[in-house]
C-alpha distance (Angstrom), angle and dihedral (degrees) to the residues before:
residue distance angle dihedral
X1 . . .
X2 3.95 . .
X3 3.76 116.4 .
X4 3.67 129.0 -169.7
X5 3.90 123.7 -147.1
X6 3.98 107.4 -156.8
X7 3.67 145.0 158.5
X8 4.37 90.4 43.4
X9 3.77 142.6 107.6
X10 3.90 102.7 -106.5
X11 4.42 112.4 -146.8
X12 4.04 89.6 -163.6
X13 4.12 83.0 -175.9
X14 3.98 79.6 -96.1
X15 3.55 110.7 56.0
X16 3.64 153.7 -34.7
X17 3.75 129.8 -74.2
X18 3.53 135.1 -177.7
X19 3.57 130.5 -179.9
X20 4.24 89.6 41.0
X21 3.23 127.9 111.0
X22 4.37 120.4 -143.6
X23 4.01 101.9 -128.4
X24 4.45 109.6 -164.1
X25 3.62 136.9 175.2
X26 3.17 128.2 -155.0
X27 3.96 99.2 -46.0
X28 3.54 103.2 -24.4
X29 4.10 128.7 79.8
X30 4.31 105.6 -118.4
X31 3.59 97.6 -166.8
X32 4.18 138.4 -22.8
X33 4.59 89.7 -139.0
X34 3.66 147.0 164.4
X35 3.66 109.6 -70.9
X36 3.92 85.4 -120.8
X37 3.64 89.3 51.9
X38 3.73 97.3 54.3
X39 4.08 98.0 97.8
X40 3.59 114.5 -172.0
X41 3.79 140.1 -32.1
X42 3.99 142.0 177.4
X43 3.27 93.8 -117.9
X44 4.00 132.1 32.6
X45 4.58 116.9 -156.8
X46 3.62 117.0 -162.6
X47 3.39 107.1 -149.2
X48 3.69 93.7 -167.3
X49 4.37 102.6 -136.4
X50 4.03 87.3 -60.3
X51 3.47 123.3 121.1
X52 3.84 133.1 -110.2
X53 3.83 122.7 -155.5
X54 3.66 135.7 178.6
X55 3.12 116.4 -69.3
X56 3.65 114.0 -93.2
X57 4.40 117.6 -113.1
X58 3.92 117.1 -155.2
X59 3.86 114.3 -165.5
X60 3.48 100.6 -166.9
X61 3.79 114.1 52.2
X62 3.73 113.5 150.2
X63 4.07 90.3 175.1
X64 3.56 145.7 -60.4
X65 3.93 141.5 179.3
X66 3.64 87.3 68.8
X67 4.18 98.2 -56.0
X68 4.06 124.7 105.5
X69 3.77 103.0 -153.2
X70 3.67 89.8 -138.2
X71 3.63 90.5 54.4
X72 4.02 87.1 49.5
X73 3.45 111.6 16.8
X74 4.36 98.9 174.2
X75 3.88 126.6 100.5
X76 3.83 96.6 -100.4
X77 4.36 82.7 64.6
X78 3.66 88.7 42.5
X79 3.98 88.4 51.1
X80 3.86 92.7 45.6
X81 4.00 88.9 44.3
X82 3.88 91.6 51.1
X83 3.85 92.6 44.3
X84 3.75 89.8 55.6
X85 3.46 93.5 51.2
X86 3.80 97.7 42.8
X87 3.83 87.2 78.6
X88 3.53 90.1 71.8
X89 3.13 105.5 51.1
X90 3.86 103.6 -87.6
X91 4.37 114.0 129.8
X92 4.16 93.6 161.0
X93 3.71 123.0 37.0
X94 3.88 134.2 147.8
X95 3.28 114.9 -123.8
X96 3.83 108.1 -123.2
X97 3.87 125.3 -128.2
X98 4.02 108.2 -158.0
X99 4.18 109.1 -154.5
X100 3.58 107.1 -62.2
X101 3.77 144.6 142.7
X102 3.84 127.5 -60.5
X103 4.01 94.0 -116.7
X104 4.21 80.8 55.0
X105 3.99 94.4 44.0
X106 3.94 91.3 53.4
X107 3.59 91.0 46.7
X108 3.77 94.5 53.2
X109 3.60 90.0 47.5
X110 3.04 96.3 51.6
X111 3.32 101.7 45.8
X112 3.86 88.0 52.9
X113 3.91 85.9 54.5
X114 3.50 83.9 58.8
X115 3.60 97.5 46.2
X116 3.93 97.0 55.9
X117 3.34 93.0 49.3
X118 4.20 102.7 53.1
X119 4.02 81.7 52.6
X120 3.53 91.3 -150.4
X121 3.89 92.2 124.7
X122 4.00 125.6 22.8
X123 3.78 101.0 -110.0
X124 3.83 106.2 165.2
X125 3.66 90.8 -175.2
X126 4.00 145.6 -51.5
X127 4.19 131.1 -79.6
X128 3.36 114.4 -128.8
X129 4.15 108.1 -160.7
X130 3.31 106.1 175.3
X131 2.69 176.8 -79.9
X132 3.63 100.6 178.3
X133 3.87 91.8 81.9
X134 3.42 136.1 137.1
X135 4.07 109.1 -115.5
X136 3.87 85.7 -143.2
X137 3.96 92.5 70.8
X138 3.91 94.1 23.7
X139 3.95 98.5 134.4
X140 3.79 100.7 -172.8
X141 3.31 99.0 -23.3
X142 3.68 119.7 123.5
X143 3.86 99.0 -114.2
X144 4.59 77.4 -160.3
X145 3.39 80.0 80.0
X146 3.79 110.5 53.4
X147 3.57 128.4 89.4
X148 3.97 151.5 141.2
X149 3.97 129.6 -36.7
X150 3.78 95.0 -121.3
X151 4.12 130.7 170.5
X152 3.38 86.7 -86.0
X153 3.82 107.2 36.6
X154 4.48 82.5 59.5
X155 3.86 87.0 53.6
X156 4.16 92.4 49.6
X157 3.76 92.2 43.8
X158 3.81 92.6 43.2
X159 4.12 94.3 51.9
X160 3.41 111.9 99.0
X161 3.54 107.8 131.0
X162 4.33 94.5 -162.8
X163 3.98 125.2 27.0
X164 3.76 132.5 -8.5
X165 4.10 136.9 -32.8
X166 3.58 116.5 -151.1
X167 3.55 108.1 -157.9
X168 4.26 117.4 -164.0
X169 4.04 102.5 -158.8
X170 3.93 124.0 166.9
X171 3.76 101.0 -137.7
X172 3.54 102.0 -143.3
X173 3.27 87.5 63.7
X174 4.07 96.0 46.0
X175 4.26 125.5 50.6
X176 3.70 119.3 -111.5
X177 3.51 87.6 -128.5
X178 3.78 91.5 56.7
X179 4.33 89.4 47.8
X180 3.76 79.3 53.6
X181 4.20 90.9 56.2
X182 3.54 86.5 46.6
X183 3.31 96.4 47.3
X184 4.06 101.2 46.0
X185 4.26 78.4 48.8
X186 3.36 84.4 73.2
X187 4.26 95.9 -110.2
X188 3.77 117.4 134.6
X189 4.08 106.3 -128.8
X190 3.94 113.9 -145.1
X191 3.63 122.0 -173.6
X192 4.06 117.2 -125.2
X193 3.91 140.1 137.3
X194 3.41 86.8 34.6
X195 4.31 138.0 151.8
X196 4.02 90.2 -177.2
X197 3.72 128.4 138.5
X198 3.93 130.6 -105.3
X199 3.63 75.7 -113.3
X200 3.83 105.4 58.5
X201 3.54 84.6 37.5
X202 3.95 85.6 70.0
X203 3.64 93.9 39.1
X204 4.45 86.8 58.2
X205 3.71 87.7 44.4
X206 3.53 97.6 48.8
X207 4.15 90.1 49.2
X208 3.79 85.8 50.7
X209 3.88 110.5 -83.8
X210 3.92 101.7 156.8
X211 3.82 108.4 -179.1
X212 3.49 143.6 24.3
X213 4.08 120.4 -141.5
X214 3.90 122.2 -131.2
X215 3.82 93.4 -1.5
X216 3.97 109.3 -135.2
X217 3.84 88.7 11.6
X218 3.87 110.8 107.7
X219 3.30 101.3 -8.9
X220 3.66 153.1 112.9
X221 4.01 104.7 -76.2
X222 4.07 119.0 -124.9
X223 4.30 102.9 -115.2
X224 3.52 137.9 166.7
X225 3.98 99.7 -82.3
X226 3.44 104.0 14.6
X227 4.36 118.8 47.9
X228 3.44 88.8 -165.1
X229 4.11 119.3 -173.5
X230 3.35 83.3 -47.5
X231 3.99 106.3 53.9
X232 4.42 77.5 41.5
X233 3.83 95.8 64.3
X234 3.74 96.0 41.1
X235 3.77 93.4 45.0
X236 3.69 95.1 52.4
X237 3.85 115.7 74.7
X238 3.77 97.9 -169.2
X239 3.84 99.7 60.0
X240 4.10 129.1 75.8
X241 3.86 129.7 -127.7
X242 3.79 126.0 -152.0
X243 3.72 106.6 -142.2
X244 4.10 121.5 -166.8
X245 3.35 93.9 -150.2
X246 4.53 105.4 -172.9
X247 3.93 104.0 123.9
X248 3.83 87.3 -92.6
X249 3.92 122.4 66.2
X250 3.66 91.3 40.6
X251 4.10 133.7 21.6
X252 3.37 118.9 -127.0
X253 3.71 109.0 -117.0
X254 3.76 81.1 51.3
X255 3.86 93.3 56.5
X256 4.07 89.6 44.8
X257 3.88 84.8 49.9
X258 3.43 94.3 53.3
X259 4.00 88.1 47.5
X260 3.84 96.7 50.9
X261 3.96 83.2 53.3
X262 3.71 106.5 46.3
X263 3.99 121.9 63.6
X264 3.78 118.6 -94.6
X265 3.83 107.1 -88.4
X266 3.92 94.2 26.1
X267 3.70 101.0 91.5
X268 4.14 118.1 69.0
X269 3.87 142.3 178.3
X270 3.42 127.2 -98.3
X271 3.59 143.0 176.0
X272 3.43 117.5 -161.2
X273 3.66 91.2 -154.6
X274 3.61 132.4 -163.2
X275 3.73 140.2 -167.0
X276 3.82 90.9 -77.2
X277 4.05 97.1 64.9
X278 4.12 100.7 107.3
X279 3.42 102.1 10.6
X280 4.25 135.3 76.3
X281 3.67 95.3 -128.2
X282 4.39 113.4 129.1
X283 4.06 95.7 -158.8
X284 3.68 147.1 33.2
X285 3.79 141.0 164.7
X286 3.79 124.8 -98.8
X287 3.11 124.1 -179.5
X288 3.83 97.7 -30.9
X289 3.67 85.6 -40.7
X290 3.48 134.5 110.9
X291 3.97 111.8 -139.1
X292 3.76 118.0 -166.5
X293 3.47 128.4 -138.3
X294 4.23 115.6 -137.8
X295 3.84 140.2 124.1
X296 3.57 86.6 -77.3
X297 4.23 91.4 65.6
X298 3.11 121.8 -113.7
X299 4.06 128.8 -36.5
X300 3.41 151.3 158.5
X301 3.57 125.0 -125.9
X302 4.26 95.2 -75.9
X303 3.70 85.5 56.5
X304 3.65 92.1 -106.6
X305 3.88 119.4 158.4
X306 3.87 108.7 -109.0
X307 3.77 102.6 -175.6
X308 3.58 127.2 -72.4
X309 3.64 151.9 -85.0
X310 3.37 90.1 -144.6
X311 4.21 116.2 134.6
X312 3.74 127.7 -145.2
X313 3.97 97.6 -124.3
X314 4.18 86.0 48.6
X315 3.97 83.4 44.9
X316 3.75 92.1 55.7
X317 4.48 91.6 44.0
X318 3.47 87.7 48.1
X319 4.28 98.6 50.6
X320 4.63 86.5 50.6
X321 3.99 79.1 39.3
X322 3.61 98.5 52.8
X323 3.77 114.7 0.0
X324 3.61 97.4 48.1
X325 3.78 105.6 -131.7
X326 4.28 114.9 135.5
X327 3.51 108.5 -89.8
X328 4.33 87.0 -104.6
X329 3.83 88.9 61.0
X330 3.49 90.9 52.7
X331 3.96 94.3 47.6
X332 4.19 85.9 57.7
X333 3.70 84.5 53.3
X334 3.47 88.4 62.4
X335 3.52 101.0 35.7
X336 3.82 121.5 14.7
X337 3.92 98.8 32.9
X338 4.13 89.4 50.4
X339 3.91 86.3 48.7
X340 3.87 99.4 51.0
X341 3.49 91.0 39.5
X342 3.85 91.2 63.1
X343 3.51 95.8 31.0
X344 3.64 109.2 -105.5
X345 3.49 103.6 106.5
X346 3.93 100.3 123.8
X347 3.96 90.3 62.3
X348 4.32 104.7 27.4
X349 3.92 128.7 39.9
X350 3.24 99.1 49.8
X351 3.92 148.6 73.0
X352 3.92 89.7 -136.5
X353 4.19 133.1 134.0
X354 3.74 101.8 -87.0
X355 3.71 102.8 23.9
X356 3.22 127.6 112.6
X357 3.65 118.1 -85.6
X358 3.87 101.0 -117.9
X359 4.02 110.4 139.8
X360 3.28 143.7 164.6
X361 4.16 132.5 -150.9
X362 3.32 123.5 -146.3
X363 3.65 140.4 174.9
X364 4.09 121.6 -141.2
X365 3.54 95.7 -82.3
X366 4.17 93.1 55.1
X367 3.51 91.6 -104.0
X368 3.45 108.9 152.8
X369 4.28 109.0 -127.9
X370 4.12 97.3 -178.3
X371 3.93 138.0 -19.8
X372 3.94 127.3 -123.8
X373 4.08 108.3 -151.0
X374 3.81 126.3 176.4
X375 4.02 85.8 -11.6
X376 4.15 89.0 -55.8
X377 3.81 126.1 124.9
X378 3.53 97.8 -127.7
X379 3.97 118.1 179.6
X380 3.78 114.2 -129.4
């Protein structure tokens, strides 16, 4: 069926048009034209003067709507998970695997696997973080749980039958020719929970490590003699870093620091969501653990930051808030910059012919009003 989005101010991830009208089929964009040049369709949307966006991709979603992935790792949790998250904005996230067991890690895959193929929600592949951690910069992960990159750990993390596998390693703790396995697999390796040198940092990098997750969050801190993970992903200029950016992971002058350093396009949003994200609930159990919600994020009962219930739309008001980037920059944070970094650029991040039709309306104030997924009105 051919549908006709008119009457809005189209963000194509390049610019803004008025007077156009967004023509889709099925789950694909056909054309971004002319109002005049529209010709007919089944179905006519009114987009009433607001403006629609692309739709917005979180890499690192470790649950929401009340489910932990690890707790549930199947594709009913990852459709409950997305749905929770749709309100906000998000139409693409990977589901996010927090250090666990092998039996746990092939269930999540599969169930991604799964996932991609019903269609139902746009899952362009799973996040592996973990388990190949270093126990030194662990954060709430259970360090019980972490262990070698063996022969047969490569051919679990490398098994995703459909989409992508984000894989969070700390390289000191994994050999460069293993990253270089990984990589020729076809997984993208990110650096995170890691106590590495600027040093090994370089050595990863070199051997194809390409991103590095929740930049300044458990990891190695940039100093005076030693860079550290840190001083690595802000020195390199090819490489991407995931930045939670709610107030409370990261300050702000440290976030616009790390965006006066990096090349345009190579920093991006991320939640690090857990089960809280689209629901009113105050605590939940991870790991054995009970986290607490409050204005201080969430913790467990050292004080120690347990993910976040942190949203993308609220991710993108807070970086034109408090990082000072025009409210269309910090739309490609959320949208173009994830894409690219996971390769999937030429079908997501944009409102394009041939992408996929995953948008997003908003009002002035980046509220979200409704969510396009896979071509389907969906209400939020």
């Amino acid at each position: 069926m051919k549908k006709s989005l008119v009457n809005g101010r189209i963000f194509t991830g390049e610019q803004v048009l008025t007077g156009h009208t967004i023509v889709i089929e099925d789950q694909r964009i056909l054309g971004v034209v002319p109002d005049d040049q529209a010709g007919g369709a089944s179905e006519v949307v009114d987009l009433e003067g607001n403006t629609i966006l692309p739709g917005l991709i979180d890499l690192q979603v470790n649950g929401g709507g009340g489910v932990l992935f690890n707790d549930a790792p199947t594709a009913q949790a990852i459709g409950r998970i997305s749905a929770a998250h749709r309100q906000f904005g998000t139409t693409a996230l990977l589901p996010t695997l927090i250090s666990d067991v092998p039996e746990k890690m092939r269930a999540a895959i599969t169930a991604t696997d799964e996932a991609i193929r019903n269609s139902v929600h746009s899952i362009p592949g799973i996040h592996l973080e973990g388990p190949f951690l270093n126990a030194a910069r662990n954060g709430v992960h259970d360090p019980g749980h972490f262990r070698e990159l063996d022969d047969e750990a490569i051919r679990l993390a490398s098994s995703l039958q459909h989409g992508k596998t984000l894989l969070t390693i700390a390289p000191e703790c994994v050999q460069a020719k293993d990253i270089k396995r990984l990589v020729d697999a076809g997984v993208i390796v990110a650096a995170g929970h890691s106590d590495a040198s600027y040093e090994m940092l370089r050595c990863a990098i070199d051997a194809g490590l390409r991103g590095f997750t929740h930049l300044f969050n458990a990891m190695s801190p940039l100093t005076s003699r030693e860079p550290g993970v840190v001083g690595a992903a802000l020195e390199d200029q090819d490489s991407w870093c995931g930045v939670i950016a709610d107030g409370i992971h990261v300050h702000w002058a440290t976030l616009r620091l790390a965006l006066s350093a990096k090349q345009r396009g190579k920093v991006f949003l991320v939640t690090d969501a857990m089960p809280p994200v689209g629901t009113d609930i105050t605590e939940f159990q991870l790991l054995g653990e009970t986290i607490s919600c409050s204005s201080n994020g969430l913790t467990n009962a050292q004080g120690q930051l347990a993910g976040s219930s942190l949203d993308m739309i609220t991710a993108v008001r807070n970086a034109v808030e408090h990082l000072n980037v025009h409210w269309e920059e910090a739309v490609r944070m959320a949208s173009q910059y994830p894409a690219e970094f996971l390769g999937i650029d030429s079908t997501y991040g944009r409102i394009e012919r041939n992408y996929i039709a995953n948008m997003v309306l908003v009002d002035d104030e980046l509220q979200v009003l409704e969510t396009w997924v896979l071509g389907a009105r969906l209400p939020i």
